[in-house]
C-alpha positions as CSV (number, residue, x, y, z in Angstrom):
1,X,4.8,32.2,29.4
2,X,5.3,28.4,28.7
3,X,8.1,28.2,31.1
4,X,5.8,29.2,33.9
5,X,5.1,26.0,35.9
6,X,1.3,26.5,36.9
7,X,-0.8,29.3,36.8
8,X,-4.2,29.7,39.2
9,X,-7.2,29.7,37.9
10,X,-10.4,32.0,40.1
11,X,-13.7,29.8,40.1
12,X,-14.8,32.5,37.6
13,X,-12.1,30.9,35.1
14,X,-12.7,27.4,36.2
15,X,-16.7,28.4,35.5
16,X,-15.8,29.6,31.9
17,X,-13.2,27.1,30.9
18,X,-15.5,24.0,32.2
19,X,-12.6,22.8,34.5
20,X,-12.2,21.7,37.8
21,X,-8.5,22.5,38.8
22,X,-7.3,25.7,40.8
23,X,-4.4,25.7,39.0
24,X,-3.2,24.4,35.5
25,X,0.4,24.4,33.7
26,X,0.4,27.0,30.8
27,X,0.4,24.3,27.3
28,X,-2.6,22.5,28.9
29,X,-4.5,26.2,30.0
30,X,-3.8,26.9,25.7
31,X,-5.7,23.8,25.2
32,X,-8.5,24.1,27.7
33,X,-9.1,27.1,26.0
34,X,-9.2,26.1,23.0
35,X,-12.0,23.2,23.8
36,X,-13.8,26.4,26.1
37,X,-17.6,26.0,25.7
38,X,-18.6,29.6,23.9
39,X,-20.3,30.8,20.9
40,X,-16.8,31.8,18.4
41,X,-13.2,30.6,18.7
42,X,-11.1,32.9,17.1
43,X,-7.8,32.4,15.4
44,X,-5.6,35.8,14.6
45,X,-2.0,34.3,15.4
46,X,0.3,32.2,13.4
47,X,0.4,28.3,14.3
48,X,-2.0,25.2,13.4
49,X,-4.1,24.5,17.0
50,X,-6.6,22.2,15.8
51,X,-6.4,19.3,13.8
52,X,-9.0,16.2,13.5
53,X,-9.2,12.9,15.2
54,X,-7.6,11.0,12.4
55,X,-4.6,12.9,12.1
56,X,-1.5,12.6,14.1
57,X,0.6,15.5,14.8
58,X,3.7,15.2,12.1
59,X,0.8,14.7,9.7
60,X,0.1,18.7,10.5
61,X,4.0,20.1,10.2
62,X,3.7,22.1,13.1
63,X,5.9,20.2,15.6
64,X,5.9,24.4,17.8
65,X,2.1,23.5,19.0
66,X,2.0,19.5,18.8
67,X,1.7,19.9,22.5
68,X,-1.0,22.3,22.9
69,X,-3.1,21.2,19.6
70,X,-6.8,19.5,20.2
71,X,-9.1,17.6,18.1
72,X,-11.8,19.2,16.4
73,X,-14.0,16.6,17.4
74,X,-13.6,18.2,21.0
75,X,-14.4,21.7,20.3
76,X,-17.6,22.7,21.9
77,X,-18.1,26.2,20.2
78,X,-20.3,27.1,18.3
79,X,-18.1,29.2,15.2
80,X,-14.3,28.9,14.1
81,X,-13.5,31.8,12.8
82,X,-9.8,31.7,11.2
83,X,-8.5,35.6,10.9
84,X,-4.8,34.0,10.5
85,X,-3.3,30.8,8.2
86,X,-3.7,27.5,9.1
87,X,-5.6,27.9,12.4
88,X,-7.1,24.5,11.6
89,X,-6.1,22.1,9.0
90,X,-8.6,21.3,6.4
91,X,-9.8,17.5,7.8
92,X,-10.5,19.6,10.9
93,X,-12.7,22.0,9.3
94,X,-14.4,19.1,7.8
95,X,-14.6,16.8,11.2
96,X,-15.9,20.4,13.1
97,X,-18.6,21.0,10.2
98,X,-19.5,17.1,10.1
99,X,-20.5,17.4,14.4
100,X,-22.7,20.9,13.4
101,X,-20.2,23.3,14.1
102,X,-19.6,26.6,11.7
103,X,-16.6,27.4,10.3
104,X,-15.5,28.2,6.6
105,X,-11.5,28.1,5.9
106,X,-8.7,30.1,6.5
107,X,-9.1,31.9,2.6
108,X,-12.4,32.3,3.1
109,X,-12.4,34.4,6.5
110,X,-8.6,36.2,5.7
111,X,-10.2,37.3,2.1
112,X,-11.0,40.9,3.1
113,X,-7.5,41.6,3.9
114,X,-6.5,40.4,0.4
115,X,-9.3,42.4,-1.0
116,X,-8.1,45.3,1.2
117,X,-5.1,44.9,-0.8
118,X,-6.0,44.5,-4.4
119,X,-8.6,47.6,-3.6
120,X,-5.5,50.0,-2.3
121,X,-3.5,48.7,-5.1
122,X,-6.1,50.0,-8.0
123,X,-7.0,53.1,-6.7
124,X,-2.8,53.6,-6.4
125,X,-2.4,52.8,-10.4
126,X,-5.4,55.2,-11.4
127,X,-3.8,58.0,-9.3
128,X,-0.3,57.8,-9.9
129,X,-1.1,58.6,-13.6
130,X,-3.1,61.5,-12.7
131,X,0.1,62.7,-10.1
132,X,2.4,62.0,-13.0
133,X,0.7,64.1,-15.7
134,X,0.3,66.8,-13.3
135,X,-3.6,66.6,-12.1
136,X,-3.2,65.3,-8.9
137,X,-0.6,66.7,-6.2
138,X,1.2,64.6,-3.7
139,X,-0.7,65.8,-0.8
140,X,-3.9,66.2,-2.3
141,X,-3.5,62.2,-3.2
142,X,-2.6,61.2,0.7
143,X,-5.8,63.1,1.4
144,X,-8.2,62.0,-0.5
145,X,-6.7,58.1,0.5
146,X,-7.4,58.9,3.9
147,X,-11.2,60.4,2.8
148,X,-11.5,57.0,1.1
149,X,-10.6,54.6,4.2
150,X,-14.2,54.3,4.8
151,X,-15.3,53.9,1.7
152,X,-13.1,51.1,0.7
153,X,-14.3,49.3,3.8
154,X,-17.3,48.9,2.9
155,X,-16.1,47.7,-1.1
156,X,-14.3,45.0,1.2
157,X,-16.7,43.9,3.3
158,X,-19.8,44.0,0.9
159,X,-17.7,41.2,-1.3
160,X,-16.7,39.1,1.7
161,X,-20.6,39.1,3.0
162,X,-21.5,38.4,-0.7
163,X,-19.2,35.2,-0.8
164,X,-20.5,34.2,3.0
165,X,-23.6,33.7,1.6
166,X,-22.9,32.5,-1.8
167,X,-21.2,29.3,0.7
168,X,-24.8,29.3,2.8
169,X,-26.4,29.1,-0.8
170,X,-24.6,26.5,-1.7
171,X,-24.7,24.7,1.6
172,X,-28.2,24.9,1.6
173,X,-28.5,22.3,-1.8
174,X,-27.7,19.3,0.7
175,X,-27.4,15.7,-0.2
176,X,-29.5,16.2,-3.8
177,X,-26.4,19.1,-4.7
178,X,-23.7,16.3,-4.1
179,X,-23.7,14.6,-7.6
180,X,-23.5,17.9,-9.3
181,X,-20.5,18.2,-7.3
182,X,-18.8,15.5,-7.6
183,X,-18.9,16.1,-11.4
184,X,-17.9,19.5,-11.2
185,X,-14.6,18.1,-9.3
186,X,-14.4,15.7,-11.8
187,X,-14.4,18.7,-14.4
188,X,-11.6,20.8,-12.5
189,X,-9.6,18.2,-12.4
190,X,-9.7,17.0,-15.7
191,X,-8.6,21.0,-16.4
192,X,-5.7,20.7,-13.7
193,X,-7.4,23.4,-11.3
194,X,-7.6,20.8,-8.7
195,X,-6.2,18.8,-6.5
196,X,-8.4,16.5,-4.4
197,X,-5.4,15.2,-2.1
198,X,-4.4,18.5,-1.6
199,X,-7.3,20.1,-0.9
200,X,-8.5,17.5,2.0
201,X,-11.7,16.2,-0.8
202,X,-12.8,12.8,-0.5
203,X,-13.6,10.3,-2.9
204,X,-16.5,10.1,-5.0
205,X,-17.9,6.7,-3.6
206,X,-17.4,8.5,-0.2
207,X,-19.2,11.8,-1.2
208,X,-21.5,9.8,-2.9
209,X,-22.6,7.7,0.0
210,X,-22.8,10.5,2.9
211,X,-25.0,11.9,-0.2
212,X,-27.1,8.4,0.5
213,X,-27.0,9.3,4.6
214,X,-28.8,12.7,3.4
215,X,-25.6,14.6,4.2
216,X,-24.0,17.1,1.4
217,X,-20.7,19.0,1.6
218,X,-19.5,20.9,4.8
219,X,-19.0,24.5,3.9
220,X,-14.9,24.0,4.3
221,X,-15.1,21.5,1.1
222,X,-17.6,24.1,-0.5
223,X,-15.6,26.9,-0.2
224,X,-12.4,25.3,-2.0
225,X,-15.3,24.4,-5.0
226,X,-16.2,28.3,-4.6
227,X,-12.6,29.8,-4.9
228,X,-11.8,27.2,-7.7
229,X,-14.5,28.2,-9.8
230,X,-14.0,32.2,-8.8
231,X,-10.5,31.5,-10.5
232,X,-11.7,29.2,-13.8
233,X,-14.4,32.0,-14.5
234,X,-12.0,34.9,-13.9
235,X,-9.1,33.1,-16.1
236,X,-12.3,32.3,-19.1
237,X,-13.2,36.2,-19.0
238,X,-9.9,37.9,-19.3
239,X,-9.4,35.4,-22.3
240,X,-12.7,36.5,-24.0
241,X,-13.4,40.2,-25.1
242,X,-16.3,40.9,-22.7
243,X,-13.8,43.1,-20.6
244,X,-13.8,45.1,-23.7
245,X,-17.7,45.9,-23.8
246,X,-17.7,49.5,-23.6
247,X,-21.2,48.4,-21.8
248,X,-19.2,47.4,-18.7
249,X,-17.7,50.7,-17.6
250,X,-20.2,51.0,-14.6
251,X,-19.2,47.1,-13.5
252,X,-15.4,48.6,-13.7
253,X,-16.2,52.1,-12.3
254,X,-18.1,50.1,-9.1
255,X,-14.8,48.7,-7.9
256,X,-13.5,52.3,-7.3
257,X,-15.0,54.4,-4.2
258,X,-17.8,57.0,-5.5
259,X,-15.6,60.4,-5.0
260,X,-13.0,58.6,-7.5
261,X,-16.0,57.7,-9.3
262,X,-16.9,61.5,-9.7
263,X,-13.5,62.8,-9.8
264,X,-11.4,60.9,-11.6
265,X,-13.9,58.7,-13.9
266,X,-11.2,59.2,-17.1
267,X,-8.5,57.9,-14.9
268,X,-10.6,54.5,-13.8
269,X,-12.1,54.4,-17.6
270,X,-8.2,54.7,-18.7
271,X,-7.0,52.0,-15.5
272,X,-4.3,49.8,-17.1
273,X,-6.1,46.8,-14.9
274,X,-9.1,47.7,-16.4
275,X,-9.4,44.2,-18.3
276,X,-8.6,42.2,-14.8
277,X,-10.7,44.4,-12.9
278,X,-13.5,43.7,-14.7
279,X,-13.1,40.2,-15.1
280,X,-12.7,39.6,-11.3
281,X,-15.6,41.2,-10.3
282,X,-17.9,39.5,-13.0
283,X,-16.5,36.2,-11.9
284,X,-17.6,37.0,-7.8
285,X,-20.9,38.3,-9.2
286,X,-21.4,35.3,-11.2
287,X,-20.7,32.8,-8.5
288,X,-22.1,34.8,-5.7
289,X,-25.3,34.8,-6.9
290,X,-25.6,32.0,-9.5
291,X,-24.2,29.1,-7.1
292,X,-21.0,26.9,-8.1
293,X,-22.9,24.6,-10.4
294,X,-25.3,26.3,-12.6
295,X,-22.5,28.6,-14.6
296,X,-20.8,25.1,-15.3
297,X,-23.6,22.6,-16.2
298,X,-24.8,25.3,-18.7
299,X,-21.3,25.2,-20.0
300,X,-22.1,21.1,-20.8
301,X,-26.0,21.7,-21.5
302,X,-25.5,24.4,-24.3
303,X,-22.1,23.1,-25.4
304,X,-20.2,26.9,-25.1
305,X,-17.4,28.1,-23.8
306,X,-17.2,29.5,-20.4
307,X,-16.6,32.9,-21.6
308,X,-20.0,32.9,-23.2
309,X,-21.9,31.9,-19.8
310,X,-20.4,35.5,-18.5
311,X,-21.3,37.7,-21.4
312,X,-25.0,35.9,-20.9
313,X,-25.0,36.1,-17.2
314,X,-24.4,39.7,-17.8
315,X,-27.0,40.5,-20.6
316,X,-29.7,38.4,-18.6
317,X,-29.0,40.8,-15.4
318,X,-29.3,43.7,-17.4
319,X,-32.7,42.6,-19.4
320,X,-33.9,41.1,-16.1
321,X,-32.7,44.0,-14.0
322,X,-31.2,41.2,-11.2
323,X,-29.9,43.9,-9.2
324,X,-33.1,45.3,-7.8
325,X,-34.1,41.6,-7.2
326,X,-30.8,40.8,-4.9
327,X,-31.1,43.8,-2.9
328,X,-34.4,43.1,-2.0
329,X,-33.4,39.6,-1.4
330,X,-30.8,41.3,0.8
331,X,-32.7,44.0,2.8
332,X,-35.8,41.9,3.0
333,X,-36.3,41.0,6.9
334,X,-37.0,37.4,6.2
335,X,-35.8,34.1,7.8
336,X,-32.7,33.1,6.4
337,X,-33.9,29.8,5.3
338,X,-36.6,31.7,3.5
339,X,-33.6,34.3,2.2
340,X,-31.4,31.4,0.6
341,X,-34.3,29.9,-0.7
342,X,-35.5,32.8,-2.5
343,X,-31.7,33.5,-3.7
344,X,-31.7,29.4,-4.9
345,X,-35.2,30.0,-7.0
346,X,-33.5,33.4,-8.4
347,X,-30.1,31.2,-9.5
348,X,-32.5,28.6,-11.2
349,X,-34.5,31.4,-13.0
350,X,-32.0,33.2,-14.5
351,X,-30.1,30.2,-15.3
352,X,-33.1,29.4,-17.8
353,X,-33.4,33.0,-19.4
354,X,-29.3,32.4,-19.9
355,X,-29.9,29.5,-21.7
356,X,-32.5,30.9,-23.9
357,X,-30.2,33.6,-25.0
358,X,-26.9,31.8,-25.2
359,X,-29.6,29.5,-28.0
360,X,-30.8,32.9,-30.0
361,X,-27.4,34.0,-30.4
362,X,-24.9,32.9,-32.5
363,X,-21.9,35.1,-30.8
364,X,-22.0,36.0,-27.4
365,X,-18.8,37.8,-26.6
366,X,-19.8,40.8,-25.3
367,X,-23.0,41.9,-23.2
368,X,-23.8,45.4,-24.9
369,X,-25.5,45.3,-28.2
370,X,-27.4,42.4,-27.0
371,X,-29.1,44.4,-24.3
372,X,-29.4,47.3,-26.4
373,X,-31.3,45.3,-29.3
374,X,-33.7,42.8,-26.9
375,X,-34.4,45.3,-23.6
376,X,-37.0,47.4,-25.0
377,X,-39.1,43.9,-26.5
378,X,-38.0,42.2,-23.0
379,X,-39.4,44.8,-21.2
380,X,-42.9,45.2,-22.7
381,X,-43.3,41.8,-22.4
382,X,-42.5,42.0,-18.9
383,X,-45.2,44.4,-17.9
384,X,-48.1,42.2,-19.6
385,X,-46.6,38.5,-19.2
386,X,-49.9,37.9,-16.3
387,X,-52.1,38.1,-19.0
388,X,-49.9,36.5,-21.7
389,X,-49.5,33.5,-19.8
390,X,-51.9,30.0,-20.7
391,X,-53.9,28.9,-18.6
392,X,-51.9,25.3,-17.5
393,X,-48.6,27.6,-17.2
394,X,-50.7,30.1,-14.6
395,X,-51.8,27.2,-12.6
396,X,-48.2,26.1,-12.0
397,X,-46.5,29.3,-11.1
398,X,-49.3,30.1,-9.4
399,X,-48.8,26.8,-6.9
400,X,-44.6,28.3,-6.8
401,X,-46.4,30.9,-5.4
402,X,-48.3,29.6,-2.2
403,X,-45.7,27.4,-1.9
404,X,-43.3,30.7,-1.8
405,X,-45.8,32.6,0.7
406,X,-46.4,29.1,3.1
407,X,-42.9,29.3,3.4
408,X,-43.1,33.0,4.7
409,X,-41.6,34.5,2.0
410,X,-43.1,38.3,1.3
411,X,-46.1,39.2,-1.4
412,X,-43.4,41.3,-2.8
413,X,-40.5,39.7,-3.5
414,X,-42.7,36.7,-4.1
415,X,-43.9,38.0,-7.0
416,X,-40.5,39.7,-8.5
417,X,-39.1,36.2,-8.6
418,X,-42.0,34.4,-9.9
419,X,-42.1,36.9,-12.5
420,X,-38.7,35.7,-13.3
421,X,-39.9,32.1,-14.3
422,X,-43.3,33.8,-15.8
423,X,-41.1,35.5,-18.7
424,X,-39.0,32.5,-19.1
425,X,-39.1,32.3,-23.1
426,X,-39.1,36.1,-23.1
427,X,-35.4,36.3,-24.4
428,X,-36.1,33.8,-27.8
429,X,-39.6,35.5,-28.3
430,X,-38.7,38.9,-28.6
431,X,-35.4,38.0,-30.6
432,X,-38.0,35.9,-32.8
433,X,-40.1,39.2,-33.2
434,X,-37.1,41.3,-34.0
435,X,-36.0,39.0,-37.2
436,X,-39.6,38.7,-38.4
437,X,-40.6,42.5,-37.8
438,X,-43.4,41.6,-35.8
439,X,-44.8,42.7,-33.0
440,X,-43.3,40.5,-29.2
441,X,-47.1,40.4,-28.0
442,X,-48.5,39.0,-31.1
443,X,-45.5,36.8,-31.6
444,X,-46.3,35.5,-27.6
445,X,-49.8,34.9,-28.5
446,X,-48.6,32.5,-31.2
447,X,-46.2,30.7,-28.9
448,X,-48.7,30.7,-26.2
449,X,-51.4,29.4,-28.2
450,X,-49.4,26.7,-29.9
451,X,-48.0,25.2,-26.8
452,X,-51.4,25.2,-24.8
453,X,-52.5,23.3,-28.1
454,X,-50.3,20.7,-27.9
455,X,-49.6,20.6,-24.2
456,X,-45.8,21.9,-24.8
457,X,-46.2,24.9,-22.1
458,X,-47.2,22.1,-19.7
459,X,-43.7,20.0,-20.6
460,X,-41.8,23.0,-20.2
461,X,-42.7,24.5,-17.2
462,X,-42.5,20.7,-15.9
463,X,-39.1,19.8,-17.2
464,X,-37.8,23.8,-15.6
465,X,-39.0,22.6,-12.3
466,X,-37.4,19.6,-11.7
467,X,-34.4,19.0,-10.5
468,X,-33.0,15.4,-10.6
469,X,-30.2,14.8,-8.3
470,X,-28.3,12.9,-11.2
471,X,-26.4,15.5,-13.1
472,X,-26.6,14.1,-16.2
473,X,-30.6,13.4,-15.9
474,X,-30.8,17.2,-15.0
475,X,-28.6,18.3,-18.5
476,X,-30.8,16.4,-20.6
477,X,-34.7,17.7,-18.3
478,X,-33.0,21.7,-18.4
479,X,-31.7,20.7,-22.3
480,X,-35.7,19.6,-23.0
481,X,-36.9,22.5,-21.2
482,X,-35.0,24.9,-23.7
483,X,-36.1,22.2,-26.4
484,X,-40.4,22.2,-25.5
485,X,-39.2,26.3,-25.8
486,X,-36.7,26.3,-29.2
487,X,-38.9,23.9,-31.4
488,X,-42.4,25.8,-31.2
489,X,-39.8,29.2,-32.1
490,X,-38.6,27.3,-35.0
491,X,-41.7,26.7,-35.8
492,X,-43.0,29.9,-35.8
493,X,-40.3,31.6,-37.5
494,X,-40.9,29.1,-40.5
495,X,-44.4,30.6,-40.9
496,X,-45.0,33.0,-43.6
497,X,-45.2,36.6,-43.2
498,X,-48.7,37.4,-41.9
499,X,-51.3,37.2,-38.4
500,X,-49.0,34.2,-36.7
501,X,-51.7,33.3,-34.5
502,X,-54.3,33.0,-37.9
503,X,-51.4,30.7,-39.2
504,X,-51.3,28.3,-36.4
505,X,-54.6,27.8,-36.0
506,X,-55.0,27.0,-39.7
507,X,-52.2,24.5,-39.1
508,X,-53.7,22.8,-36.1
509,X,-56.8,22.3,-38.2
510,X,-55.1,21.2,-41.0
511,X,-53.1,18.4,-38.8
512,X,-56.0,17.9,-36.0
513,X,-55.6,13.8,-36.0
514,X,-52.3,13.8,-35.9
515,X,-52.2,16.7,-33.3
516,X,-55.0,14.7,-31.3
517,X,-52.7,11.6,-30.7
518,X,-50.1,13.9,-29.2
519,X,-52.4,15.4,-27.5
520,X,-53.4,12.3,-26.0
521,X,-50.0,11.4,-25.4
522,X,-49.1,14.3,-23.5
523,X,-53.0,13.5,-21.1
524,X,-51.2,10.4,-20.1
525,X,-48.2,12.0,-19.3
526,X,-49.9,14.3,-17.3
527,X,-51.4,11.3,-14.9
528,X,-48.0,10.2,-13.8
529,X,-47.3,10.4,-10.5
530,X,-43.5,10.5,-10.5
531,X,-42.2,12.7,-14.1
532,X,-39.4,11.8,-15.2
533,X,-36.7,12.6,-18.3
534,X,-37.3,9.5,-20.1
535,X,-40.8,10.0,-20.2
536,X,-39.8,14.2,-21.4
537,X,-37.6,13.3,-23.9
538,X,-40.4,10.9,-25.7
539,X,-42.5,13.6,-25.6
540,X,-39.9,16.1,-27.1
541,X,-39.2,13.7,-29.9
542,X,-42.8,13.1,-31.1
543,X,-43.2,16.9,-30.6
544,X,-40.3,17.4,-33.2
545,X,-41.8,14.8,-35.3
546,X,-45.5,16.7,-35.2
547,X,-43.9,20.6,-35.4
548,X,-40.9,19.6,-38.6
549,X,-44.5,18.4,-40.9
């Protein structure tokens, strides 16, 4: 009790706490072990006990503890963990994560019991209509709750370990992620979903110089990006009709524990929430294994609206089959540097194939009938792509490769997400052969032939692969990328009916000088040490030039 004048402390608790007095007054024993040298510090009461350096107390507003509250900067554990509100304010977070410590935010670590809540909540609404209309009796209900306690444990904490290491993801992009940041604060703010001041986010000269110190954001100013985006994709999908795909029942039936799933399937089909449901748990998905930035820069790189980016992210899963790619990613006994690496080349693939389709299609609103008309092309060209491939394309994603396996990354999931850059162009090909009624492989040999021609499949796969840390120099390299692709399918789709790869080589010989000074052009491109947009973009626009004859 804090009216207690002193309270003795054994050597053993001296030993532990790092202090050197027998005895110690209560408010000062709260704060000694608060700045206790161990691995977690965690915070399950109500009451703000940490607060950085460059805050005074009043600033806080918790005048109960001003006497017992510490500095961040004088921590010395390893983890925060915040199990109640406002254990820490938000500048301590930040001041903790700056010194090395680990510590998300309040939101991030309470989530599951939120979660908890919306999960008991939904199974409540699909039962009480089955209790009302007489197929489900009172008892029988409590039981089966009881039966599910487990089972919605595991719901809970699956999406809380998902968004744990959707924040190590993004952590993991450093100082070269903190532009793309910065602009996507920019962004939310210009939308009203943020509110830098509020949210304890600096300035952009200040992010923008610890980005020149080779420091990116701490986890606590991640996690606020993570939620807001979470909330702007959930908001963009409930306004659009993918809910509505008939496609997504399995995405709405997953939220539900699997003896609902088997007993009641007409009552979750049926769920009034069914719309808000869905959208929530494509948002997570979408985030959780995409990264913060790459569902919003395609937003500004293909000019369409957020709602689109879902529908895509969720045909490009399908045709890709992602899932089988993340749980390996997830089971594989790999470093975790390795792990979130893997995870970050994943994001960047499937970010491409996205883009491809969101350019094929002229409405993207739901998921469904996409899948159903590309899949079966998508996945023949998926078991032959090795020897589809040119020879200057192999070459590079052959070095990914090594560079994958140096880094200790398995032959086997080294390969599934290489594969995912090797059928990049897969998407707009086998849409290509489905409006000309030819056949995907013949239609690949075309594309593959024409770009090894010209030296467009080395442009592409160069322009896909890097990654300039100034946002808008990346929009307009991943905007070429799609370009080197979208041009040469242009092309091809303005050939007559016929053998395609008869008709480009008849058009290569009936433009070889003109084809040979671009080919030259692209030779010296090649002998450049440091790549860059400006030089892509000239090669795009003389490739326009060459391809619209």
């Amino acid at each position: 009790p804090r009216s207690q004048k002193s309270i003795p402390l054994s050597p053993e608790v001296q030993t532990l706490l790092g202090l050197s007095v027998s005895e110690i007054d209560p408010g000062a024993l709260i704060s000694a072990i608060l700045k206790a040298p161990a691995d977690l510090l965690w915070f399950g009461g109500i009451g703000t006990y940490v607060k950085a350096a460059s805050q005074n107390n009043a600033e806080v507003g918790d005048p109960a503890n001003d006497a017992l509250r510490v500095d961040a900067e004088d921590l010395r554990v390893k983890a925060v963990g915040e199990g109640a509100n406002l254990g820490t304010t938000q500048a301590a977070r930040i001041a903790f994560s700056a010194k090395g410590g680990r510590i998300n935010t309040d939101f991030i670590d309470n989530s599951a019991g939120v979660d908890c809540s919306d999960n008991e909540v939904n199974i409540k609404i699909a039962l009480n209509r089955e209790m009302a209309e007489g197929r489900l009796a009172q008892d029988a209900r409590d039981a089966l709750l009881v039966r599910m306690t487990d089972d919605v444990a595991e719901l809970v904490l699956e999406d809380n370990r998902l968004q744990a290491l959707a924040l190590s993801i993004a952590e993991k992009g450093g100082s070269a992620a903190v532009a793309s940041y910065v602009r996507l604060m920019e962004t939310f703010e210009a939308s009203g979903r943020l509110d830098r001041k509020v949210e304890g986010l600096a300035a952009n000269d200040e992010l923008l110089r610890r980005a020149a110190e080779g420091r990116g954001l701490t986890r606590p100013e991640l996690a606020v990006l993570l939620s807001t985006a979470k909330l702007a994709l959930q908001e963009a999908i409930e306004n659009s009709s993918l809910p509505d795909d008939p496609a997504l029942g399995s995405d709405l039936a997953a939220a539900f524990p699997s003896e609902m799933q088997r007993d009641f399937a007409a009552a979750i089909a049926d769920h009034q929430l069914r719309r808000e449901i869905i959208a929530t748990k494509i948002a997570n998905r979408i985030i959780n294994r995409m990264g913060i930035v790459h569902p919003f820069e395609l937003v500004e790189e293909e000019g369409c609206a957020l709602g689109d980016i879902a529908a895509a992210f969720v045909a490009v899963e399908r045709l890709l089959d992602m899932p089988a790619i993340w749980t390996a990613l997830d089971d594989a006994k790999i470093a975790e540097s390795v792990r979130l690496s893997l995870f970050a080349q994943a994001a960047s693939a499937m970010t491409s194939q996205m883009a491809d389709l969101l350019r094929v299609t002229q409405t993207l609103s739901q998921a469904g009938p996409v899948v159903a008309r590309l899949e079966p092309g998508v996945d023949r060209l998926n078991t032959s792509v090795d020897g589809l491939l040119s020879p200057s394309v192999k070459r590079q994603w052959d070095m990914l490769t090594q560079q994958l396996l140096d880094a200790g990354a398995p032959e086997a999931l080294t390969a599934a997400v290489v594969r995912l850059f090797k059928t990049d162009g897969a998407i707009g090909i086998v849409d290509l052969a489905e409006r000309r009624g030819d056949d995907e492989v013949a239609v690949t040999s075309a594309f593959t032939h024409l770009g090894e021609a010209l030296g467009l499949d080395w442009a592409q796969t160069l322009a896909a692969h890097m990654s300039p840390g100034d946002p808008w120099e990346r929009l307009l390299v991943n905007s070429l990328a799609r370009d080197f692709q979208q041009m040469r399918l242009t092309f091809l789709a303005g050939l007559p009916k016929g053998d395609l790869d008869a008709a480009v080589t008849k058009w290569l010989a009936d433009h070889a000088p003109r084809v040979e000074q671009f080919r030259a052009t692209v030779e010296r491109a090649r002998t450049i040490p440091n790549p860059n947009g400006a030089m892509l973009s000239h090669i795009a626009g003389q490739a326009r030039g060459l391809l619209g004859r």
